[in-house]
C-alpha positions in Angstrom: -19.2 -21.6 -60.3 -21.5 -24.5 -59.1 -18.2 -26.4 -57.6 -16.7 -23.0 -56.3 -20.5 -22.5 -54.4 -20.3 -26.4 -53.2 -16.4 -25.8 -51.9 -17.0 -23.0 -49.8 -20.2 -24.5 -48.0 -18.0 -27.3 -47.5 -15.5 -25.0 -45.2 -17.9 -23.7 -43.3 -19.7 -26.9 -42.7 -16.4 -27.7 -41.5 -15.6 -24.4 -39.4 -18.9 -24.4 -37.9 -18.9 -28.2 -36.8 -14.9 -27.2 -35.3 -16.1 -24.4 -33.5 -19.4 -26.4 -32.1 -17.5 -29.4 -30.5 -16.9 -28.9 -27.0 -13.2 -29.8 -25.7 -13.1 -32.8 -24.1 -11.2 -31.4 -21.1 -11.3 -27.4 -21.1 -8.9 -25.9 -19.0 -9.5 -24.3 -16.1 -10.1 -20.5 -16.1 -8.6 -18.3 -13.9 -8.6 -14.4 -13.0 -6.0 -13.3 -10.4 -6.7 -9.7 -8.7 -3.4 -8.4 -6.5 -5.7 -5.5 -4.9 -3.2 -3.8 -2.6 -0.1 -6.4 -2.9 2.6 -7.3 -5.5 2.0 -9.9 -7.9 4.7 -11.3 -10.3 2.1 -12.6 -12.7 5.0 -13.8 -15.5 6.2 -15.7 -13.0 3.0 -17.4 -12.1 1.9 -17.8 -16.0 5.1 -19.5 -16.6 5.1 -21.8 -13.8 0.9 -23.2 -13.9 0.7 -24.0 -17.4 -2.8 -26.3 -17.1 -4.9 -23.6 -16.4 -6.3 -20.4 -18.6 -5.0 -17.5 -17.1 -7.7 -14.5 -18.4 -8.1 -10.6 -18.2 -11.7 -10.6 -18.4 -12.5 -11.5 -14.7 -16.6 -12.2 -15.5 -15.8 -15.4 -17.9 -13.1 -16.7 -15.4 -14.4 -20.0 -13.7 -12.1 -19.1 -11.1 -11.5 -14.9 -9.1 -8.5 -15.1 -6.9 -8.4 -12.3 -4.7 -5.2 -11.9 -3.0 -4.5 -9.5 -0.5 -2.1 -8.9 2.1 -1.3 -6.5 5.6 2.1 -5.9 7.6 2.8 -8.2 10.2 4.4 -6.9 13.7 7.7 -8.8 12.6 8.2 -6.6 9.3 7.1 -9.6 7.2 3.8 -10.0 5.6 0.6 -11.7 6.1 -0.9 -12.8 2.9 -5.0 -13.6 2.3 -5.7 -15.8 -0.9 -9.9 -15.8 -1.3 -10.7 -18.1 -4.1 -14.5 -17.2 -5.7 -16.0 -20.2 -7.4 -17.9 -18.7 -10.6 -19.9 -20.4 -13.6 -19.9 -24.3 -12.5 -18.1 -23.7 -9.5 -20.7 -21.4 -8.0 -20.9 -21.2 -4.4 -17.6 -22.8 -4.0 -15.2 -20.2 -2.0 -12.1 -21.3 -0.1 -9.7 -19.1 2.0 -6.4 -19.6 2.3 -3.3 -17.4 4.4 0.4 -17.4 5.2 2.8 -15.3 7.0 6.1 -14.6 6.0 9.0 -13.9 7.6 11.2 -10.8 8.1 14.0 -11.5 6.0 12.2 -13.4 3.4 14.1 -12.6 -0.5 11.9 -11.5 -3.3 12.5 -14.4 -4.7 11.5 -16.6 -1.6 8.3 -14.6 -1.3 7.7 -15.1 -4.8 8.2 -18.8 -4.8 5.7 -19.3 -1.3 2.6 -17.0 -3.1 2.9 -19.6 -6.4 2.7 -22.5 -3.4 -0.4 -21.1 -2.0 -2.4 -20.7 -5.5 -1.3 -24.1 -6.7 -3.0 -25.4 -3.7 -5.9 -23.1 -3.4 -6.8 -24.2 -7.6 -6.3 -27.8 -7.3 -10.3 -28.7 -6.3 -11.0 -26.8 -9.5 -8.9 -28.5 -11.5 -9.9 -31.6 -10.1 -12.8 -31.2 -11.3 -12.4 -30.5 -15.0 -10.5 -33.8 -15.3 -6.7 -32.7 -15.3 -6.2 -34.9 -12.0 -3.5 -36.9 -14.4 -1.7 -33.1 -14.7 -0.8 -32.5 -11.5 2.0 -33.6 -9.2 1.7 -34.0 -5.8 3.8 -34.1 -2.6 1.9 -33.9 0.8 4.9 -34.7 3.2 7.4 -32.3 4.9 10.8 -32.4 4.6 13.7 -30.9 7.1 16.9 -29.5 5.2 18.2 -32.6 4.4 15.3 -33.4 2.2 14.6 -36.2 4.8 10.6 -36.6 5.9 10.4 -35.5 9.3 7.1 -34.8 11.6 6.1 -31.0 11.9 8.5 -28.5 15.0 6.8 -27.8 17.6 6.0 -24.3 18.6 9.0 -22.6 20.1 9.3 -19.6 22.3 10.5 -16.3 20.7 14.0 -15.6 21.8 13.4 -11.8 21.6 9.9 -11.6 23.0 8.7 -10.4 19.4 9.8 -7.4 19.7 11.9 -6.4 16.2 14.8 -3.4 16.1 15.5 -2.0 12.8 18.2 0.8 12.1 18.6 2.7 9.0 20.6 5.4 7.3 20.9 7.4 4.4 22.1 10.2 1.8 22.3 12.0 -1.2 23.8 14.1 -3.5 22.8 15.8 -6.7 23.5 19.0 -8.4 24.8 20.9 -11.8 26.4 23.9 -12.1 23.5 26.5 -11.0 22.5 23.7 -8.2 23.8 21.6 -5.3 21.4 19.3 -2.6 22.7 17.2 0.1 20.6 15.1 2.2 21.8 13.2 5.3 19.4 11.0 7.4 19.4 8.5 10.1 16.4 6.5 12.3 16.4 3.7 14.6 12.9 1.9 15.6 12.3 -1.0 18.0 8.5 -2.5 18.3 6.4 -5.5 19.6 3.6 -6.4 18.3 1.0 -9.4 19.0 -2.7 -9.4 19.1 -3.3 -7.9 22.7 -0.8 -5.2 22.3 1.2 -3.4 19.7 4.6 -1.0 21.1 7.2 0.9 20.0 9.6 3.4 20.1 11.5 5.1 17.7 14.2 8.6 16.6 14.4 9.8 13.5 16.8 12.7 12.3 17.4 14.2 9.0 19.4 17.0 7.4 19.0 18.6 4.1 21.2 21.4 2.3 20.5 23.0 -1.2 22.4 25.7 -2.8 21.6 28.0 -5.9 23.4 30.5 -8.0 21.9 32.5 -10.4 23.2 36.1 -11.5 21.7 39.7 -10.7 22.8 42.2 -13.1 25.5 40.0 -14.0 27.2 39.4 -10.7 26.7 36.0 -9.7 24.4 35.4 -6.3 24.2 32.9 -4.4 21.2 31.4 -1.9 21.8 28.6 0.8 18.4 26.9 1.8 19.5 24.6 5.1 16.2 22.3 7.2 16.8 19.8 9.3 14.0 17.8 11.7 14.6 15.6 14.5 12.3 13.2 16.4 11.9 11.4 19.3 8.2 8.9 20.0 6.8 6.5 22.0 3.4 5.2 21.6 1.0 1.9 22.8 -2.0 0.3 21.5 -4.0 -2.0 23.9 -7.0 -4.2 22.4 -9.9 -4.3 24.5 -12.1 -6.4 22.6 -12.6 -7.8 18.8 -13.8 -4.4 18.2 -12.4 -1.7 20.8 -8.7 -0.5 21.3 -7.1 2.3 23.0 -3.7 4.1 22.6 -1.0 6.7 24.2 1.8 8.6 22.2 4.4 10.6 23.6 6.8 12.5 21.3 9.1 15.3 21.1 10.3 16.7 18.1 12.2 19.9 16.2 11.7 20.9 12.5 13.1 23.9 10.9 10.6 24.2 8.8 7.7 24.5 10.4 9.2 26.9 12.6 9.2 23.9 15.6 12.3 24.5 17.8 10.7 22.1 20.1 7.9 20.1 20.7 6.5 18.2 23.3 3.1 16.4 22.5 1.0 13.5 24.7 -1.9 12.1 22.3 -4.7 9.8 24.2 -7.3 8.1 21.5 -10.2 5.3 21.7 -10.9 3.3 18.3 -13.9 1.5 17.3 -14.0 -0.8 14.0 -18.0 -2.2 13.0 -16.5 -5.0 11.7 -13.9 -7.3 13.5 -10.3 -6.2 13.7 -9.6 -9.8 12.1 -11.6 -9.1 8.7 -8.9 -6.3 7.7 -7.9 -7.9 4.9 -11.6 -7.8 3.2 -12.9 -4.4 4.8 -12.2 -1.9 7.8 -14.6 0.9 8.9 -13.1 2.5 12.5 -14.1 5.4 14.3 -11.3 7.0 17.0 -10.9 10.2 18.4 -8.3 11.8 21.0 -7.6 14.4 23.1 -3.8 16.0 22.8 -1.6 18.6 25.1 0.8 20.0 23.2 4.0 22.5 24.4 6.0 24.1 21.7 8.4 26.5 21.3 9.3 28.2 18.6 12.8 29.8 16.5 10.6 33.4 15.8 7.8 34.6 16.4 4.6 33.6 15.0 2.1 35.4 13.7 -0.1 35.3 17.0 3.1 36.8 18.7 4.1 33.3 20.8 7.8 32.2 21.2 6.1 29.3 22.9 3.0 28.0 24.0 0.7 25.1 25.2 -2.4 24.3 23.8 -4.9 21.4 23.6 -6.5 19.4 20.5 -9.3 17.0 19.5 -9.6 15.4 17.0 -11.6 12.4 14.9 -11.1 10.3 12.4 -13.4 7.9 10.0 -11.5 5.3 8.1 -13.2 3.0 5.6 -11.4 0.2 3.4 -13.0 -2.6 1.0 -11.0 -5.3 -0.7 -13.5 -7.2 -2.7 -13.6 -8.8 -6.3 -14.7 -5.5 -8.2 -12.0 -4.4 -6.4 -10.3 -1.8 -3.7 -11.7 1.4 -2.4 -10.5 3.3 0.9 -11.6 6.5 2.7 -10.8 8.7 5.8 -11.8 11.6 6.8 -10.5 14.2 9.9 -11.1 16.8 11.7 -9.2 18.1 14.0 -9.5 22.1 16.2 -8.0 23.6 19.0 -9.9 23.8 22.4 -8.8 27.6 23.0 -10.3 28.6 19.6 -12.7 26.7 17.2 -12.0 28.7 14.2 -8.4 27.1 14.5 -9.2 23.9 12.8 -7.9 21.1 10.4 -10.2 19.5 8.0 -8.9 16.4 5.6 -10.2 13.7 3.4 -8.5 10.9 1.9 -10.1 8.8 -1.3 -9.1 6.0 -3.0 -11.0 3.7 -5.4 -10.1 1.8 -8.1 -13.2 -0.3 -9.5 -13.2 -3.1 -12.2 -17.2 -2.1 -13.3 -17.7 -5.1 -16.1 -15.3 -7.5 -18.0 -12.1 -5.2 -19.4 -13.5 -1.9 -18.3 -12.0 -0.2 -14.7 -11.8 2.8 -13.3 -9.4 4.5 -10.9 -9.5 7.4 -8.6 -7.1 9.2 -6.0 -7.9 12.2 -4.2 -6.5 13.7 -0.5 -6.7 17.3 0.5 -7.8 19.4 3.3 -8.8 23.1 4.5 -5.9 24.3 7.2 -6.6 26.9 9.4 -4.5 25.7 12.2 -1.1 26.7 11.0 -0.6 28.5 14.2 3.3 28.1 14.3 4.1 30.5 11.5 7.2 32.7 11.4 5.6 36.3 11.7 6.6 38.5 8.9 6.9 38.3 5.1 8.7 35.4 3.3 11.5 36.7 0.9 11.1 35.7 -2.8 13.9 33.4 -2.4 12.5 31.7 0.3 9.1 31.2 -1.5 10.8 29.9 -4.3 13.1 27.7 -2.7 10.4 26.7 0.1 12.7 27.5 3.0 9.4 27.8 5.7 6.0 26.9 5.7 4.0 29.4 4.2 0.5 30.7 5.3 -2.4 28.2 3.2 -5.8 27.9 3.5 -6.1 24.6 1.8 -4.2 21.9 0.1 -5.1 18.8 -2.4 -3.9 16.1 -4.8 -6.0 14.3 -7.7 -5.6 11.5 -10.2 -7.9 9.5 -11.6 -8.6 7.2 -14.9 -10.3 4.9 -16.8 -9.2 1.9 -18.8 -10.7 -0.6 -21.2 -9.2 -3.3 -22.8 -11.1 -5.7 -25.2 -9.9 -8.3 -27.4 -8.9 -12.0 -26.8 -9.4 -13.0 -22.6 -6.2 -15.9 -22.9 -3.5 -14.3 -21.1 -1.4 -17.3 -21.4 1.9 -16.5 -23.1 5.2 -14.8 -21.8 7.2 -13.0 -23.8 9.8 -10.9 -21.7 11.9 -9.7 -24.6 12.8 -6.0 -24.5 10.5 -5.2 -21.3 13.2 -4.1 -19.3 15.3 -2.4 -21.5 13.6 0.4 -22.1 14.6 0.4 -25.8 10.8 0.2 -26.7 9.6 3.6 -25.3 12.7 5.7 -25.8 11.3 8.9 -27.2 
């Protein structure tokens, strides 16, 4: 018994002494938050093996915040904010790329695991892995031969960037047939002074039911189609003042809109500078705007067609920080012939990492409507309430998510494992 006693002290002697020696050169640690842009973080685990990657963003010696906002070329513009924590306190660096247009996922991919590599090498540095990495700091043309950096050239097509699309569908079984057919064409400019564009968009949608009445078969044809036509501008006036115009004509079965004719005039204001939008945006705008319209039948305020006039304001708040992203807006919007014909809407977003493994997530956007002045007069038919053929008379609409997560356990998030992730073997019920 005396030797057994004399063993086990031994172990833990042992353990204790294992678990109480430092390494010599701990790896760095590293939290990566992708608040409102796509990370592929196999891709980046696999490909910086000499740090710790964790899930536990408090012990991480490292908080990369990366974030990212729609450039006027259709590409991206990508903000990498790299928080110092633990020994590296007080040590932030910022870091950003554009990329272009056309870019692959892949390509896109490749360039974001280019810009953390070189945003974590001062850490690193500093924990004595210097004889780890591998570094090139010269540029190269296609050849692969050194060459010194282009010069700036002029755009060829004045930045401004035409995109054309179309599409279609078709589903159905044998008590139901849809067809969808759509089309739109855009072209816009956008630099820092001034952003521009026009666009048309036109779609077409057919659905079909059968279902029997007293054993003869029936059948129901539900056919909408909409059709649009805008122009709109938005002139900067300072780093915190802009202004805008929209013109637009437009048709939509329905809402009952055989045609529309709408001029919208609006002032912004953002408290902070238009260039922090990638960390936080707070903007107040309103406008003023004359609308004509004309209508397929009559609405329920007995008007084929008519011209009224609108205000409206709107508050818009979004934070991208390292607890993580929250967004709000809020409108209200009435008709100048009649106050009690007015549209009120909010728009909530928050998803919040509160300590270590525990988050929480929230979605919320709905409204009160009592401007739905373009309804058909009459009663809907059961079969167009069920098959939402026209816009029905509501005081009020609203949609709501929300959760909370914790995970707990080991922080290492090291290892990739893909096996069976994309098959969906795993989770078929």
């Amino acid at each position: 018994m005396k030797k057994l006693i004399l063993h086990l002290l031994f172990i833990l002697v042992c353990a204790c002494s294992a678990i109480a020696q430092p390494e010599k050169n701990p790896k760095l640690k590293v939290f990566i938050s992708c608040n409102n842009s796509w990370c592929d973080m196999q891709y980046i685990r696999t490909e910086i093996t000499i740090v710790d990657f964790l899930l536990d963003n408090i012990a991480a010696d490292v908080h990369v915040l990366i974030t990212s906002q729609g450039t006027g070329s259709g590409g991206d513009q990508y903000q990498l904010i790299f928080f110092g924590q633990q020994q590296f306190k007080n040590q932030t660096d910022t870091l950003r790329f554009n990329t272009d247009p056309n870019i692959t996922d892949f390509e896109e991919r490749d360039l974001l695991l280019k810009y953390i590599k070189a945003g974590l090498v001062p850490y690193i540095i500093k924990t004595g892995a210097i004889d780890q990495l591998q570094l090139q700091l010269k540029s190269k043309d296609s050849t692969g031969v050194s060459s010194l950096p282009e010069s700036s050239t002029k755009d060829p097509w004045n930045y401004w960037v035409m995109r054309m699309s179309s599409d279609g569908y078709l589903n159905g079984d044998a008590n139901y047939q849809n067809t969808r057919l759509g089309a739109s064409a855009s072209a816009n400019r956008i630099t820092n002074e001034l952003k521009t564009g026009m666009g048309v968009e036109w779609n077409k949608n057919k659905s079909v039911f059968d279902y029997e009445v007293n054993g003869a078969t029936e059948k129901f044809t539900v056919k909408n189609h909409n059709f649009s036509l805008n122009h709109f501008l938005v002139k900067s006036i300072s780093n915190h003042w802009s202004w805008a115009y929209e013109l637009k004509y437009m048709q939509n079965t329905f809402f009952n809109n055989k045609g529309r004719v709408f001029g919208k005039l609006a002032v912004e204001y953002d408290v902070f500078p238009y260039k922090d939008v990638n960390n936080k945006l707070l903007t107040f705008s309103y406008g003023v705007t004359a609308r004509n319209n004309r209508y397929y039948d009559t609405t329920i305020y007995n008007k084929i067609k008519e011209t009224v006039f609108t205000q409206r304001a709107d508050i818009y708040l979004s934070l991208n920080q390292k607890w993580g992203v929250t967004s709000a807006g809020f409108t209200f919007q009435h008709y100048l012939h009649d106050s009690k014909l007015y549209n009120l809407g909010v728009d909530l977003y928050s998803s919040v990492r509160i300590t270590g493994g525990l988050s929480f997530y929230f979605a919320f956007f709905g409204g009160l409507t009592r401007n739905q002045i373009f309804l058909q007069k009459g009663n809907a038919t059961p079969e167009e309430v069920l098959a939402r053929r026209r816009q029905l008379s509501s005081g009020y609409y609203y949609f709501s998510n929300f959760g909370i997560t914790y995970r707990f356990g080991s922080k290492l998030n090291n290892f990739v494992n893909p096996r069976f992730d994309r098959s969906g073997y795993l989770s078929e019920e």
